[in-house]
C-alpha positions as CSV (number, residue, x, y, z in Angstrom):
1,X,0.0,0.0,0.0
2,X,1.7,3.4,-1.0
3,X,2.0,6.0,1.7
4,X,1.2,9.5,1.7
5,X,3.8,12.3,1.7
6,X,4.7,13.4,5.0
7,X,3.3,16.9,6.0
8,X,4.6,16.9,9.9
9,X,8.0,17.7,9.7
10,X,9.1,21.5,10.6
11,X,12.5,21.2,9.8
12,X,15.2,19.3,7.4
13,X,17.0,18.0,10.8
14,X,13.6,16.9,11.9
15,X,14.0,13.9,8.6
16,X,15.7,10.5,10.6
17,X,19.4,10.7,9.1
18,X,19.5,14.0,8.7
19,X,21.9,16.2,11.1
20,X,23.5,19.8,10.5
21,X,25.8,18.7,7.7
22,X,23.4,16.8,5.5
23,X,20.6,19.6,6.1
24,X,23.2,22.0,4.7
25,X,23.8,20.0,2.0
26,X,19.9,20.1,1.0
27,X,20.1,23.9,1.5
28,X,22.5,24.3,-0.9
29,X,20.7,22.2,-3.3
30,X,17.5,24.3,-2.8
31,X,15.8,21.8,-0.6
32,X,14.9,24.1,2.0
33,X,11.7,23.0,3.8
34,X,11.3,18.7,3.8
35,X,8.2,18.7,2.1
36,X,10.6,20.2,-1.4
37,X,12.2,16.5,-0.7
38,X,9.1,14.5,-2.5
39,X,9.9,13.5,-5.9
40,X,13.7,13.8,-5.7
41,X,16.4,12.4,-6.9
42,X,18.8,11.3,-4.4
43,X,21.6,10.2,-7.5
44,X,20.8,13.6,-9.1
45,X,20.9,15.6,-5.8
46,X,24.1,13.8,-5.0
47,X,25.8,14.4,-8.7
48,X,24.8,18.3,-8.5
49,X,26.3,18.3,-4.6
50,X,29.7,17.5,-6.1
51,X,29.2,19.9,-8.9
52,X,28.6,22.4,-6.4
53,X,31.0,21.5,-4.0
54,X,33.9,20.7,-6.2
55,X,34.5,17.8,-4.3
56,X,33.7,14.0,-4.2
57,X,30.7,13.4,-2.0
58,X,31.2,9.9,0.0
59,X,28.4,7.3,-1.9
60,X,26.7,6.8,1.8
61,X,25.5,10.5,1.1
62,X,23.4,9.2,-1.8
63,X,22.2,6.6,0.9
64,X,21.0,9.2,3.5
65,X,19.4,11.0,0.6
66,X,16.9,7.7,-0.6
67,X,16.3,7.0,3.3
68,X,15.3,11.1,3.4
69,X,13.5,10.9,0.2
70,X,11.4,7.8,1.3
71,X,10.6,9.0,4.3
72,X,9.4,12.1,3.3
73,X,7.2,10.0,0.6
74,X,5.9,8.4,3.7
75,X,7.8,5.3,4.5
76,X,8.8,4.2,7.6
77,X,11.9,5.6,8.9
78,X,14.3,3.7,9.1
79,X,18.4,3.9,9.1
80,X,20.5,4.9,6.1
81,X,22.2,1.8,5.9
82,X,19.3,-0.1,4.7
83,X,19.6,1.8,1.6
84,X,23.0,1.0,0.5
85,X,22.1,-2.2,-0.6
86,X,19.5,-0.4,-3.0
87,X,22.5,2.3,-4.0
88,X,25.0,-0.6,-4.9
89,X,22.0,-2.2,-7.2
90,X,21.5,0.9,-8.7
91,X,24.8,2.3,-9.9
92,X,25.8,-1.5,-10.9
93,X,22.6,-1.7,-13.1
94,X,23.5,2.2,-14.5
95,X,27.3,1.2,-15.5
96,X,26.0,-2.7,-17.1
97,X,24.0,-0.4,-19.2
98,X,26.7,2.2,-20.3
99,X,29.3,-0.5,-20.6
């Protein structure tokens, strides 16, 4: 059964997973109220955070991103880890595809 969006949550660091560092992250993206979080892209959000940054994110970020996504979408909460299985899947399926 799908769940709705969340509409509850004041604040980014009010998302579980997300602390300062990660909430400033979404700031600089433009994310700045949780509800802007529905409908993202956690791989696009994490490729314009290095474009912005100039830097190379750590992958986990992309993992806090789908758990911050989801549960914004309404999922349970539940801890970032549980996504990197799902992260691994998706950028080994992405370069089978451009190989």
């Amino acid at each position: 059964m799908p769940h709705a969006p969340r509409t509850d949550v004041a604040r980014l660091v009010d998302i579980p997973n997300v602390g300062r560092a990660t909430a400033g992250d979404f700031v600089r993206l433009g994310i700045t109220r949780p509800g802007d979080l529905v409908g993202q892209d956690a791989y696009a959000l994490h490729a314009r955070l290095e474009a912005l940054t100039g830097v190379r994110q750590d992958p986990c970020v992309i993992d806090v991103f789908l758990a911050a996504i989801d549960y914004m979408a309404g999922a349970p909460a539940a801890p970032w880890w549980r996504y990197t299985p799902v992260r691994k899947a998706y950028l080994a399926a992405a370069r089978s595809t451009t190989d």
